[in-house]
C-alpha positions as CSV (number, residue, x, y, z in Angstrom):
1,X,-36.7,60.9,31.5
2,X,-40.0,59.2,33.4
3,X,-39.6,62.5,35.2
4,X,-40.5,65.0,32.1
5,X,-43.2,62.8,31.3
6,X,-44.6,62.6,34.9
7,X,-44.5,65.9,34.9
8,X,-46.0,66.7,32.1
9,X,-49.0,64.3,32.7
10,X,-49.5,66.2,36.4
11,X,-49.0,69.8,34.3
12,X,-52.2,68.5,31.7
13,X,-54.3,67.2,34.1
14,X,-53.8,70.4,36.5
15,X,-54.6,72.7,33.9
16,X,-57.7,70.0,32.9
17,X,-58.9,71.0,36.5
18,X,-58.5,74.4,36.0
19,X,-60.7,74.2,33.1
20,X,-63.1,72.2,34.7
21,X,-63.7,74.8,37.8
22,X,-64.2,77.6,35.7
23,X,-67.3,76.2,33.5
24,X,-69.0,78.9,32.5
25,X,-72.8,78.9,33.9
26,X,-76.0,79.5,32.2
27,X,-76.7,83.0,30.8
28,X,-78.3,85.3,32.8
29,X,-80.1,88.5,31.1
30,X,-79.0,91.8,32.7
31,X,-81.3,93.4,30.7
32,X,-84.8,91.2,31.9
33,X,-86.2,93.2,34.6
34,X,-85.9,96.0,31.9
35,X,-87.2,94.2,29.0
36,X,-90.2,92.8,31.1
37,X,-91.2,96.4,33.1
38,X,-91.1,97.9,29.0
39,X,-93.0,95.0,27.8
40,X,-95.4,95.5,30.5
41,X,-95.9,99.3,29.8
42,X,-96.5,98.4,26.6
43,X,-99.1,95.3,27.0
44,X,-101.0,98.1,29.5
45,X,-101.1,100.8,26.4
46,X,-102.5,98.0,24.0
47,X,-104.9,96.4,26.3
48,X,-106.2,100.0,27.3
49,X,-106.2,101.7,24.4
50,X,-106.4,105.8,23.7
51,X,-108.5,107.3,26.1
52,X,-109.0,110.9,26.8
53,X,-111.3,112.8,29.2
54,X,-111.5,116.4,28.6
55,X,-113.6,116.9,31.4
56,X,-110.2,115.7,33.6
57,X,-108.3,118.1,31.6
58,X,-106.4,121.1,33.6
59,X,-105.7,122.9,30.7
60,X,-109.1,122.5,29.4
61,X,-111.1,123.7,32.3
62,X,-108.3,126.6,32.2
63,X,-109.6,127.0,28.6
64,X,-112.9,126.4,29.6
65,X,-112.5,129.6,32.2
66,X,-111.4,131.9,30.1
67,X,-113.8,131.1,26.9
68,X,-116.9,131.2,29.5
69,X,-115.3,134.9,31.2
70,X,-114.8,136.0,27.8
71,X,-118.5,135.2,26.6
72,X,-120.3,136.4,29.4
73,X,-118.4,139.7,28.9
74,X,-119.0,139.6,25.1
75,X,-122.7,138.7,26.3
76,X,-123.1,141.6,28.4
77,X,-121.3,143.8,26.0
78,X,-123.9,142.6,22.9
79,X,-126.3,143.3,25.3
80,X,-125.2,146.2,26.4
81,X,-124.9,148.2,22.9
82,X,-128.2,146.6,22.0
83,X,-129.6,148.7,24.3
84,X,-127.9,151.6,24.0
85,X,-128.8,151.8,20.6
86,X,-132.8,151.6,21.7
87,X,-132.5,154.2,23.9
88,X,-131.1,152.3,26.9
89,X,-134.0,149.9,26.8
90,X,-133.6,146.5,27.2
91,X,-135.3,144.3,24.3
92,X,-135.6,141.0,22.5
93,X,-132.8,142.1,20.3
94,X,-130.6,142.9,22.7
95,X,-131.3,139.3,24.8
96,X,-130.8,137.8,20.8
97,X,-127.5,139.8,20.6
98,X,-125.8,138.8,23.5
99,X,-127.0,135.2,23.5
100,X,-125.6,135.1,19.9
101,X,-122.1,136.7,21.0
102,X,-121.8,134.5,23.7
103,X,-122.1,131.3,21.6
104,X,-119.9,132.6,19.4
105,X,-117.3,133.2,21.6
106,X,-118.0,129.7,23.6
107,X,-117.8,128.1,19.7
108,X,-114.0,128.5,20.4
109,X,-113.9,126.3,23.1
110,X,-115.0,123.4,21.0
111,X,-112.1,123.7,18.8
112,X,-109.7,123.9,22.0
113,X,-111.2,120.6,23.2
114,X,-110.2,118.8,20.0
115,X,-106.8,120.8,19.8
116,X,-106.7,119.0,22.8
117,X,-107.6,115.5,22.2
118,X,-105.4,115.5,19.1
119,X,-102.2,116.7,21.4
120,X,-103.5,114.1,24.3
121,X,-103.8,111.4,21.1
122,X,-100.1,112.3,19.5
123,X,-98.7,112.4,23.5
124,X,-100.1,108.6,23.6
125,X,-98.4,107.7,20.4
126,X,-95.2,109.2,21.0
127,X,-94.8,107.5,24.0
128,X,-96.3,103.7,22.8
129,X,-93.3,104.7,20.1
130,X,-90.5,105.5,22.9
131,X,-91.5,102.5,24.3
132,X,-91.4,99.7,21.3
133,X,-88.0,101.5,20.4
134,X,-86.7,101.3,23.9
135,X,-88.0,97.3,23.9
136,X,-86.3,96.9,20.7
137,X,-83.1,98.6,21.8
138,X,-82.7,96.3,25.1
139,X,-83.7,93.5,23.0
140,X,-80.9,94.1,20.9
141,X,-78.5,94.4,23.8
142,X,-79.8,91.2,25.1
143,X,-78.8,89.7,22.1
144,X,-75.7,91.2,21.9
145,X,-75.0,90.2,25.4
146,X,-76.3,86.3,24.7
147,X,-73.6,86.1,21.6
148,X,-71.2,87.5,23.8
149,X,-72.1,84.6,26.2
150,X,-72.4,82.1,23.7
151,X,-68.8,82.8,22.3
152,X,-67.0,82.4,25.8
153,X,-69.1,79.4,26.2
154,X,-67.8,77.9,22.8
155,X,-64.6,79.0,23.4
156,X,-64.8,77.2,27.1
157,X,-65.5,74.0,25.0
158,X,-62.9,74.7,22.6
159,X,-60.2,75.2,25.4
160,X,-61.5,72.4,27.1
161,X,-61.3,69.9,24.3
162,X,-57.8,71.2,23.7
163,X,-56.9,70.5,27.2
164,X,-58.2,66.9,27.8
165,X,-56.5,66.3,24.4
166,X,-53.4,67.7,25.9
167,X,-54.0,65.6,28.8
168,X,-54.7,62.7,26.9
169,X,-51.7,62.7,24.9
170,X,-49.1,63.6,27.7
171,X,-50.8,60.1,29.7
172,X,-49.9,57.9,26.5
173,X,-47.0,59.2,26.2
174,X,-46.4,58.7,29.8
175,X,-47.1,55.0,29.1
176,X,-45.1,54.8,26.2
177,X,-42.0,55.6,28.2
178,X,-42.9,53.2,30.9
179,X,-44.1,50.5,28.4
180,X,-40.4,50.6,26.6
181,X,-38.7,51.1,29.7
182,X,-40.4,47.6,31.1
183,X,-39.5,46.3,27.6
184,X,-36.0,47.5,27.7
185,X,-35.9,46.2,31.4
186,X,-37.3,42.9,30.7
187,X,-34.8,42.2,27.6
188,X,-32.1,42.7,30.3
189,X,-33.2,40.4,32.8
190,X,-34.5,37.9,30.3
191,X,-30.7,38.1,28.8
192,X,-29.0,37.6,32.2
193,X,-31.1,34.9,32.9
């Protein structure tokens, strides 16, 4: 019978050790480096602000080609007809005409450069967007991953109560049966005596 108790007091404490190896360590975020390089992107956009440069531009000095070809051809077409219609003399009205079609046509170009600005100005908000919903999104799967955590940790504690409880129980009962058995022992000897 001391046996099964003996046994069961080197079965608690085993698993007790078990336990106690396999303590779970502090959380670590998988998701930091990629929280902290969006955060980062982000801080940059805010402490920068919107800035835009048409002058650095491809597609406006593209614009900025064509609009300028295209008035100088108007220009010399103005000018052109202006002087056909004087008899294929050049005059002030025919300088006045083709300075006047060439501004006209180069008017366009003003509109392109705010066409532009207000696509360079929605690019910049779309992506300070992307990035405060991609923050919020590995935020979220930080948490997640931190109550994952959390809940293996409490149930660590749990299991580990339950265990020294369990080990706890099978040493009294352990010296229970040795306590009686001295008892039992001692009765016998004190009786023979």
């Amino acid at each position: 019978m001391a046996n099964r108790y003996s046994s069961r007091v080197e079965q608690a404490r085993y698993n007790l050790d078990q336990l106690e190896a396999n303590k779970p360590g502090d959380y670590e975020s998988q998701y930091k480096n990629q929280i902290d390089g969006v955060q980062s992107k982000l801080n940059d956009m805010n402490k920068n602000g919107f800035s835009y440069d048409y002058t650095k531009d491809m597609a406006y000095q593209q614009y900025k080609n064509r609009y300028t070809r295209g008035a100088e051809l108007a220009s010399e077409d103005a000018t052109a007809q202006a002087a056909a219609r004087s008899g294929g003399y050049g005059n002030s009205w025919g300088t006045s005409s083709g300075q006047t079609a060439y501004q006209n046509n180069m008017n366009g170009l003003a509109s392109v450069a705010d066409s532009l600005y207000s696509q360079a100005y929605n690019e910049y908000n779309t992506k300070k967007s992307d990035l405060s919903n991609q923050l919020g999104t590995l935020q979220k799967q930080d948490e997640l991953a931190r109550q994952e955590w959390q809940t293996n940790v409490d149930k660590y504690y749990n299991d580990l109560s339950y265990a020294q409880n369990e080990y706890n129980s099978a040493v009294n009962a352990y010296q229970q049966e040795r306590s009686s058995k001295r008892g039992f022992w001692g009765s016998v000897l004190t009786g023979a005596a």
